[in-house]
N, C-alpha and C positions, 0 to 999 in steps of 0.2 A: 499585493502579496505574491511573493512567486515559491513554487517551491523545487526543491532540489533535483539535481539528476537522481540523487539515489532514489526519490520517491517515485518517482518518473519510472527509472530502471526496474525496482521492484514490482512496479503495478505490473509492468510488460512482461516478466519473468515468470509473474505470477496465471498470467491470463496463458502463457505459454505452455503452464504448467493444467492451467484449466483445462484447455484444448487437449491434454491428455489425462485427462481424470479419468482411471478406472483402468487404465491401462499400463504398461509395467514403467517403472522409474526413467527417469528422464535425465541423462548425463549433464550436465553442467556448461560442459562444451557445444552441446547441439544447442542448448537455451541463445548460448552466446552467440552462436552462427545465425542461427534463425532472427537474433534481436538486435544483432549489429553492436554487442556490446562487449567489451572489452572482457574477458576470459575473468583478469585481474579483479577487475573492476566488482562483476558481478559474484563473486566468491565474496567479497568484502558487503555488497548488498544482500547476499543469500544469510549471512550471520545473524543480523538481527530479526529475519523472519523464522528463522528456526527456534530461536530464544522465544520470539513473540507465542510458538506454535502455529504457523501459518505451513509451517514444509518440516518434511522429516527427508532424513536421508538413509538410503540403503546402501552398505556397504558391498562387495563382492565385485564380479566380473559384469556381474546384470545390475549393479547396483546403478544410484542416482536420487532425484529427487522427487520428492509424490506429495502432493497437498496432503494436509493433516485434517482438513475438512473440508466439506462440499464447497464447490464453487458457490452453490444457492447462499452458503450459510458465512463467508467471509465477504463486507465489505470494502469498496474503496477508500472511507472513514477509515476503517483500519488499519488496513495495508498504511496511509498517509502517516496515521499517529503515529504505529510501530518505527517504522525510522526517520520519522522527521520529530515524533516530540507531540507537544501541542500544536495544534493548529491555528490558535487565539495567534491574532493579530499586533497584541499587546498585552502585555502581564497582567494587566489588572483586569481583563475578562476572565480570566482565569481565578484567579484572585485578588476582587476589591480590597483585600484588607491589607492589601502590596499597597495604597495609595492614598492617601490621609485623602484624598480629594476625588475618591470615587462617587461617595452617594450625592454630591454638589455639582459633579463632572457632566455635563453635555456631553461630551466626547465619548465617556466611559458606555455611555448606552448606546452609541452609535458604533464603537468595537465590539460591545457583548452581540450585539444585533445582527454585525458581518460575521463574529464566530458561531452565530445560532444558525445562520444562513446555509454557512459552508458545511457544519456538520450537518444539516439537514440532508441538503445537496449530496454530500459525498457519501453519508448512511443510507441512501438509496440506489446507490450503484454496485452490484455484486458481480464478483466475477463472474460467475454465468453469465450477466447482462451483456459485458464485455466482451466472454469468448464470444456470446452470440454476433456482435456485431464485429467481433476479427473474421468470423465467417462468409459475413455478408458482405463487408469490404473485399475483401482476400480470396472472392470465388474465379 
């Protein structure tokens, strides 16, 4: 399973935005410099976390962008679903009743099992966690 730049882009923009939590809004363009991502690009990524609620924007000359809740309290789970979808591997982890041959399926328990995995995995990663270790990299 791989997933997308935008999920990728998100998480980083997000963690970028962690690192300035509490402090005044963060232009869109410094995101973009600081993350190496294309201006365009990240405008198109910032859309569905604003819908999610994950970022609000401020309008004006100081305006920009400012998490809509704690780093402690948005997971990396999240962040993923919000613009990638589901994370299931296959439709029928999702929903058995997608597959005449889910409850007979070997297979079907061995998908439900990698999506139980992954959201486990990724529900325990919070921004905070995150900023913490861009700090500790990046010192």
């Amino acid at each position: 399973m791989k997933l997308s730049t935008k999920a990728r882009y998100a998480s980083r923009a997000l963690v970028d935005l962690a690192l300035q939590y509490g402090k005044d809004p963060v232009k869109l363009k410094d995101i973009s410099a600081r993350q190496d991502i294309s201006l365009k690009y990240l405008e198109q990524v910032m859309y569905p976390l604003r819908v999610c609620g994950y970022v609000k924007t401020q309008k004006g000359s100081k305006g920009g962008y400012i998490l809509a809740r704690s780093p402690k309290e948005v997971t990396l789970l999240e962040i993923v679903e919000c613009v990638e979808g589901s994370i299931s591997p296959v439709e029928c982890a999702d929903n058995p009743k997608l597959c005449k041959r889910a409850d007979c399926c070997s297979t079907h328990l061995a998908w439900v099992g990698l999506k139980d995995a992954i959201v486990r995995e990724l529900g325990k990663i919070t921004l905070a966690d995150l900023a913490g270790k861009h700090l500790l990299l990046n010192k």
